[in-house]
C-alpha positions as CSV (number, residue, x, y, z in Angstrom):
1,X,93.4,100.2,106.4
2,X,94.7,98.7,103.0
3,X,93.2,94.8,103.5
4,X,93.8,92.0,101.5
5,X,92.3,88.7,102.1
6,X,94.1,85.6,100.1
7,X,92.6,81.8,99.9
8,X,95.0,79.9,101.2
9,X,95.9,76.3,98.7
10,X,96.5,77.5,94.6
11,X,96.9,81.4,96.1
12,X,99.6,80.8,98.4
13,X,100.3,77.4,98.4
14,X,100.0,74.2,95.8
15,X,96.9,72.5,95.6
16,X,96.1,68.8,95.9
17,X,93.2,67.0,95.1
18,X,94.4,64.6,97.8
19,X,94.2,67.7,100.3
20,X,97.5,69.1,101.9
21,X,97.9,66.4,104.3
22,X,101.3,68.1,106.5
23,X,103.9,70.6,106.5
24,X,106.4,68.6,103.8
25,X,103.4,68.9,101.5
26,X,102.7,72.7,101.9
27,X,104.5,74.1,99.4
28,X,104.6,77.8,98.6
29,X,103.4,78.7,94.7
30,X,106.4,80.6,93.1
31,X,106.8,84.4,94.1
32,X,103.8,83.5,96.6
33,X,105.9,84.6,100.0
34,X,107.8,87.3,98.8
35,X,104.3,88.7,96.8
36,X,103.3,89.0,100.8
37,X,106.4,90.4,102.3
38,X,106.1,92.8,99.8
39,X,102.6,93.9,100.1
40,X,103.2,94.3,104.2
41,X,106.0,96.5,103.3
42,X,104.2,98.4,101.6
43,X,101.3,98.5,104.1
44,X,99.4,96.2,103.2
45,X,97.3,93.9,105.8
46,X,96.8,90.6,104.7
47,X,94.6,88.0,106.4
48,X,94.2,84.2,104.9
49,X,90.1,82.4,104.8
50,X,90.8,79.0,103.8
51,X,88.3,75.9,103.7
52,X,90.0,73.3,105.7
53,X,87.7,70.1,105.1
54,X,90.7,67.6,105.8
55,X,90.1,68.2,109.5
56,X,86.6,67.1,109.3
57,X,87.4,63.9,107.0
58,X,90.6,63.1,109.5
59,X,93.3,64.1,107.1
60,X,95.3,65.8,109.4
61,X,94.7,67.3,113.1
62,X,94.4,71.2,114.5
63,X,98.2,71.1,115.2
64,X,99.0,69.8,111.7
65,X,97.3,73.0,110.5
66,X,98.6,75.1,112.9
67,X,102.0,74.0,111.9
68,X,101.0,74.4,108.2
69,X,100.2,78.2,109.3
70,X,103.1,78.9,111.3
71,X,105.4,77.7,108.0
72,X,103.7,80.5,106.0
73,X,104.3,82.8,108.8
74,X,107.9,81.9,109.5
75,X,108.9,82.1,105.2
76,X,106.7,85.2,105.3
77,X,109.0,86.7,108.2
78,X,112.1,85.5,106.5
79,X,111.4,87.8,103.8
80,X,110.4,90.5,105.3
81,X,106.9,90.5,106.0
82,X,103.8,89.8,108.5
83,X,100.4,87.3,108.0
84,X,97.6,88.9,109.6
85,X,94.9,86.6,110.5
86,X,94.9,83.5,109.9
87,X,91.0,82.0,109.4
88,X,89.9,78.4,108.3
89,X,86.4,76.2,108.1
90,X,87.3,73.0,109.3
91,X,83.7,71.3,108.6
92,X,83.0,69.1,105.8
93,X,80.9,70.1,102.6
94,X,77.5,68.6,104.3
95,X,78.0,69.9,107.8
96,X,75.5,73.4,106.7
97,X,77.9,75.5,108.5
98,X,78.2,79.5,107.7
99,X,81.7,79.7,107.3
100,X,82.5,77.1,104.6
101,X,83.0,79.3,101.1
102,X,80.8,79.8,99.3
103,X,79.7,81.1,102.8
104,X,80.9,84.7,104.0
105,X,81.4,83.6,107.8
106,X,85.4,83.7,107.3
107,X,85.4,86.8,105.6
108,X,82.6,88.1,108.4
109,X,85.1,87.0,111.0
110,X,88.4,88.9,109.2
111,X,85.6,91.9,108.8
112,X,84.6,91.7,112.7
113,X,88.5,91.5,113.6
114,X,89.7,94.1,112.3
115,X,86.3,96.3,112.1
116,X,86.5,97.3,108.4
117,X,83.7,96.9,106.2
118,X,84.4,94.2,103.5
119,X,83.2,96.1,100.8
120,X,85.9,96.5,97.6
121,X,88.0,94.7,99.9
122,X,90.1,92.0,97.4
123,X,89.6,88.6,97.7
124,X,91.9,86.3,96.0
125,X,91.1,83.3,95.4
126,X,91.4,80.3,92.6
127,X,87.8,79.2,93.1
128,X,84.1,79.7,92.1
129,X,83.7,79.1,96.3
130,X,86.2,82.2,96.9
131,X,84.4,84.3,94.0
132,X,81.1,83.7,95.9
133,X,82.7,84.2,99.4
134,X,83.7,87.4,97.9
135,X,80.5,88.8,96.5
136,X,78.2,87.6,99.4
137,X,80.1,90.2,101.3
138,X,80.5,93.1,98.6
139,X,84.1,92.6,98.6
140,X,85.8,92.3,95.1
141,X,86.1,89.0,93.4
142,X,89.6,88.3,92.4
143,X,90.6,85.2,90.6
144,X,94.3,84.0,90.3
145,X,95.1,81.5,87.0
146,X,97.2,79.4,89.6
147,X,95.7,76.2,91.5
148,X,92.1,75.8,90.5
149,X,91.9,78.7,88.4
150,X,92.7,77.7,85.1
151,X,89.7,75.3,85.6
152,X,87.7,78.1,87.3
153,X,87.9,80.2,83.9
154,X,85.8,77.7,82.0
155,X,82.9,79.0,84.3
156,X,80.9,81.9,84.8
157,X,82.1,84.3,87.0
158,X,80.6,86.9,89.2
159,X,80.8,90.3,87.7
160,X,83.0,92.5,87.9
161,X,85.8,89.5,88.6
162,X,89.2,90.7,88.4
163,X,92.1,87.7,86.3
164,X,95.6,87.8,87.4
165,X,98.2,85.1,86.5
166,X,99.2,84.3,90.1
167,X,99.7,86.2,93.4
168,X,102.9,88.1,92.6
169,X,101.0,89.7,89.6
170,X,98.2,91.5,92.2
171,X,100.5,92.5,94.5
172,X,102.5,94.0,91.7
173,X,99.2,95.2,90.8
174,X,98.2,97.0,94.3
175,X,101.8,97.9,94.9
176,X,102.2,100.0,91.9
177,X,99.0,101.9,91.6
């Protein structure tokens, strides 16, 4: 199985520091849906392990970010392609849960799933949290330069971390080699 796992908001999606509140303010990144539509055709399986915090603060309800979710899904399928599964935290930074990134209990639940090991599985992400996801569970960090990641770069990053400018450049990337 060829497994991809993307952060969800500044992979797929702009970012707000005011926290994507409902479906008129999910908006895809550039290239972002047809990046997956073309990574499914090409057999690709990609699942989504987003930290959704706004649930715990009262941002926005399950159905919100179901509907948020079914969006992706629905542009995704317009274009050709599938989302795998979908994951999300939806505790708050001091609830000491183990699924929140930096935590691997999203990426253990895609693992468990679809019963694949995680390791040099690529996780894409645009934070120092999705790095750390990624390396807790031996899968490869991946950082794109859109959302957080600009800011992300001024950091240090796990080994071995793997700089792309946004998502259409990795799947270009894992399509063509």
């Amino acid at each position: 199985m060829k497994l991809l796992i993307l952060d969800r908001d500044g992979v797929i999606n702009h970012d707000s520091d005011a926290y994507i509140k409902s479906v008129a303010e999910w908006l895809p990144l550039p290239g972002a849906i047809e990046a997956i539509a073309q990574l499914h055709q090409a057999g690709w399986t990609v699942a989504v392990a987003t930290n959704q915090s706004g649930l715990a603060r009262g941002y926005y309800d399950l159905a919100t970010l179901d509907a948020m979710h079914e969006r992706l899904r629905s542009l995704v399928a317009e274009q050709g392609g599938e989302v795998g599964l979908i994951v999300h935290c939806p505790h708050g930074p001091d609830d000491h849960c183990t699924c929140r990134k930096p935590r691997p209990g999203l990426l253990q639940t895609i693992a468990a799933h679809y019963d694949v090991s995680l390791a040099g599985v690529w996780f894409v992400g645009d934070s120092l949290s999705d790095l750390n996801a990624a390396t807790a569970v031996a899968a490869q960090p991946v950082l794109v330069k859109t959302g957080k990641g600009l800011r992300t770069l001024t950091h240090e990053l796990p080994e071995g971390t793997l700089i792309f400018d946004d998502l259409a450049a990795v799947a270009g990337h894992l399509i063509h080699t």
